[in-house]
Each structure stands twice: as C-alpha cells, then as structure tokens.
C-alpha positions in Angstrom: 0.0 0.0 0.0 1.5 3.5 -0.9 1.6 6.0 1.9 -1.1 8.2 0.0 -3.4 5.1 0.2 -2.6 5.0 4.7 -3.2 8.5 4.3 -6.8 8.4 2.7 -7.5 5.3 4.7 -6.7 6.6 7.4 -8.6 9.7 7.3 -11.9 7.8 6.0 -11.7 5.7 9.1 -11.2 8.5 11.5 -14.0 10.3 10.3 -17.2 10.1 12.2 -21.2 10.8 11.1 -21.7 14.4 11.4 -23.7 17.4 9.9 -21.9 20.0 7.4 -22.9 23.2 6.0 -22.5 21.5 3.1 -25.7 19.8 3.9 -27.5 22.3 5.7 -29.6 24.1 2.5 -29.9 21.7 0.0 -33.4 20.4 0.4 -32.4 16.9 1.9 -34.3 16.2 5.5 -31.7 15.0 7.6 -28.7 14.0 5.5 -25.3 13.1 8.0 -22.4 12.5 6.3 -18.4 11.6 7.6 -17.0 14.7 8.9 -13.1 14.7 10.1 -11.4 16.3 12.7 -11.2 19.8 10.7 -14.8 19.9 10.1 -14.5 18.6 6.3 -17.0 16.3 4.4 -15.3 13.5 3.6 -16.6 11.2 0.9 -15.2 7.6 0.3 -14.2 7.4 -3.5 -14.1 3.6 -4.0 -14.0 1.1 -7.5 -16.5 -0.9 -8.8 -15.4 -3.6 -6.9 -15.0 -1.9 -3.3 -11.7 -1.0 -2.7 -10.4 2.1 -1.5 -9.0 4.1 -4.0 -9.5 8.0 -2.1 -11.7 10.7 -0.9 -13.4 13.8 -1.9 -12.9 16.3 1.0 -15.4 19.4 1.1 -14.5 22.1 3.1 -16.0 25.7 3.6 -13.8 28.5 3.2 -15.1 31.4 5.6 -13.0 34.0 4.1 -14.8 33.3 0.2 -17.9 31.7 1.9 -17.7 28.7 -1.0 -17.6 25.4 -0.6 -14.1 23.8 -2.0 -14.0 20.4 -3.4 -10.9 18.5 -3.9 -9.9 14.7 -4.5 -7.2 12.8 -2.5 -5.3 11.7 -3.9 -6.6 12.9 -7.3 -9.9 12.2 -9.4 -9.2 8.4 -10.0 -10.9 6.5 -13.1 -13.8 4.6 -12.0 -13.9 6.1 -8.7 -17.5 6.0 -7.6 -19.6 6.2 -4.5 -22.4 3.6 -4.6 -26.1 4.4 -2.8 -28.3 1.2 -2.4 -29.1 -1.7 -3.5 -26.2 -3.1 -5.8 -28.6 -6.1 -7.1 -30.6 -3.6 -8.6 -30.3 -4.4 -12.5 -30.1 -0.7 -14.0 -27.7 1.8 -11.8 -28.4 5.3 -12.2 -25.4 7.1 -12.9 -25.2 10.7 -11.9 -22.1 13.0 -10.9 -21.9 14.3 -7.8 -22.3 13.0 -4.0 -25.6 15.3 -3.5 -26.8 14.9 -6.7 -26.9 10.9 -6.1 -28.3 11.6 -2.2 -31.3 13.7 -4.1 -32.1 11.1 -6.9 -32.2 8.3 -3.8 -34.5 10.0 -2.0 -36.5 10.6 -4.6 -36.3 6.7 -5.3 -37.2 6.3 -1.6 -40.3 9.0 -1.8 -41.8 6.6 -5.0 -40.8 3.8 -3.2 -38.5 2.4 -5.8 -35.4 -0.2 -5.3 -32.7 2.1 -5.8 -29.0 1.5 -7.1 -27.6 5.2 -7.8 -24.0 5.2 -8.8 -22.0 8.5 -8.1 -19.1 9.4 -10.3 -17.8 12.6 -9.1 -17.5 13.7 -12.5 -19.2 14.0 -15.8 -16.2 12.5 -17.3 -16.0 9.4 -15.2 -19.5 8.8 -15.9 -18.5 7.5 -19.5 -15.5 5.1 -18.3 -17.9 4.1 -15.4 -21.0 3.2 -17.8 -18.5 1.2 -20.1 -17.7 -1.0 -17.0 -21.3 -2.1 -16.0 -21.6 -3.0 -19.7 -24.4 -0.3 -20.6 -26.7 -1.8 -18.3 -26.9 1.7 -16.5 -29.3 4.9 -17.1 -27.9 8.5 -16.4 -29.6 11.8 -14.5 -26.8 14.0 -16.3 -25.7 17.3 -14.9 -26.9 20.3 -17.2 -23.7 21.3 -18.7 -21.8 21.0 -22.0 -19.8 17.8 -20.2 -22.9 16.4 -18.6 -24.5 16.3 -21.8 -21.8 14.9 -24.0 -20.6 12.2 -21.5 -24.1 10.7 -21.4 -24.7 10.9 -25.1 -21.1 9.1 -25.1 -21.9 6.7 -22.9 -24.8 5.7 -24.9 -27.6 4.4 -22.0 -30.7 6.3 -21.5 -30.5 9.4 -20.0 -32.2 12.8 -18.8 -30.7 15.8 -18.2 -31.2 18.5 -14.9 -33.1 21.6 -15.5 -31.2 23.1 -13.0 -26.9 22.3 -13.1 -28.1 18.8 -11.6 -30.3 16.8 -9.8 -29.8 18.6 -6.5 -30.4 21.8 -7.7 -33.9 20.4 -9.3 -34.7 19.2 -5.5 -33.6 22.3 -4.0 -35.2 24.3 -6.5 -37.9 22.4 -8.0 -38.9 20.0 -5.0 -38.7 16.4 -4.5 -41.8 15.3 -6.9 -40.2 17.0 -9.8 -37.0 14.8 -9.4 -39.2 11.9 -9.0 -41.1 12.6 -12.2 -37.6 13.1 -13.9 -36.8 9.1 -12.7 -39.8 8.1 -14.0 -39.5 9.8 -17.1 -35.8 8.1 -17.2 -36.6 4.4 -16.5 -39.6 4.8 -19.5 -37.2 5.6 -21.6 -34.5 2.6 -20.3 
C-alpha cells in the first residue's frame, strides 16, 4: 500500500457521522455524512469492486464563503460512490455525492429499489458506464460535459433543468425529481 493510500484510509476511518454546512440548505431532510477532525466532508471514492482508492474532502472556506472540493489523492478513473441496493439491475449514474443523495431520495419518496452510482465527475460517468456494460441509465448534470458524456456513454438518459439533480430538489422539489426518474426508466 502507498503512503497516499494510509493516508486516505486513514482519514476515512477516522472520520465520524456528522452534519456539514454543506448539507445544511440543500433540500435533503436529515442527510449526515463523515465529517473529520477539521470539520470537512469526507466522501469515500471507492471502485467498482469496493476497494479504497480515495476521498473527496469538502470544506467551507469562511473567508470566500464557497464550498471547496478537492480529490485525494486525485480524481481516480472509476472512482464511484455507490447508494443502495447493488442487485438492482439498471444503476443510475449521476455525478456528484448530493446529486446521487437527491435522486435516492426521490427513489425512496416513489418507493422504488434504488442503485444510484456516483461518479464525481461528468467524465467518469462514460469510463464508469463502459464497466457495467451499458446496463446503466444516467440523471446528467446540465452542462456541455454532462450532456456529452451521457450521449457518449450511450444508456438512456435525462438531463437536470437546474446544473443537476440537487439543484432540481432544491429548486424544483422532490416530486419534480421523481417525475424526472420516472421519465428516465420509461425511456430505459
């Protein structure tokens, strides 16, 4: 194991359920995730088969009032953060951490089975999808590389109205993100 690898391991484990401001206006009822010692988010990044392979640590900077998001030791190919039920036959792929907390509870409000697959970015989406064999649908962000990664990856997709799925809950509410997921398993 490289010393990067202790050092992401080590931090993951150390980290304990917490609430971040991250969290706190998003439009999801009582999300916790792993906070560290400095008050950071921490979310595992593992690969499709488990394994460690880093973290994405948000923190908020005071001084700019933005939230920073960085990778650990770097954005990693395949790097995903899974959500669910992995027997479920057709993931749904999305980008970010909130955006896949957002589409589950959505899945959860329409009582659905849910498997949602977060890639971190629009990029990895493609090189994820091409792993689970195109059995995978996609709630792409609403950008330029939201929209070509999905069309790349060639599974069914939707996009966001807002940048993603998160900002449709927050914005929109929790019944518009639901008819989005009904709209994208029609289509699957």
């Amino acid at each position: 194991m490289m010393v990067i690898e202790k050092s992401v391991y080590q931090t993951v484990s150390e980290a304990r359920p917490g609430c971040h401001t991250y969290l706190g206006n998003r439009g999801i009822k009582n999300l916790v995730g792993l906070v560290d010692y400095f008050g950071d988010l921490i979310i595992p990044m593992r690969n499709l088969e488990g394994g460690l392979v880093g973290l994405q640590r948000v923190h908020w900077n005071a001084q700019t009032r933005i939230h920073e998001k960085t990778f650990e030791p770097g954005m990693v190919p395949g790097a995903i953060f899974r959500i669910g039920d992995e027997s479920v036959s057709s993931p749904i792929l999305c980008s970010g951490w909130l955006t896949g907390m957002s589409i589950a509870e959505a899945c959860h409000q329409m009582r659905l089975s849910i498997h949602v697959i977060c890639c971190f970015t629009s990029k990895n989406i493609e090189f994820v999808a091409s792993r689970l064999q195109n059995k995978a649908m996609i709630y792409a962000d609403n950008d330029m590389y939201g929209d070509m990664a999905a069309k790349a990856a060639g599974v069914p997709y939707i996009t966001a109205i807002g940048h993603d799925a998160n900002d449709d809950h927050s914005n929109l509410g929790i019944f518009y993100v639901c008819k989005k997921i009904m709209e994208l398993r029609k289509n699957a």
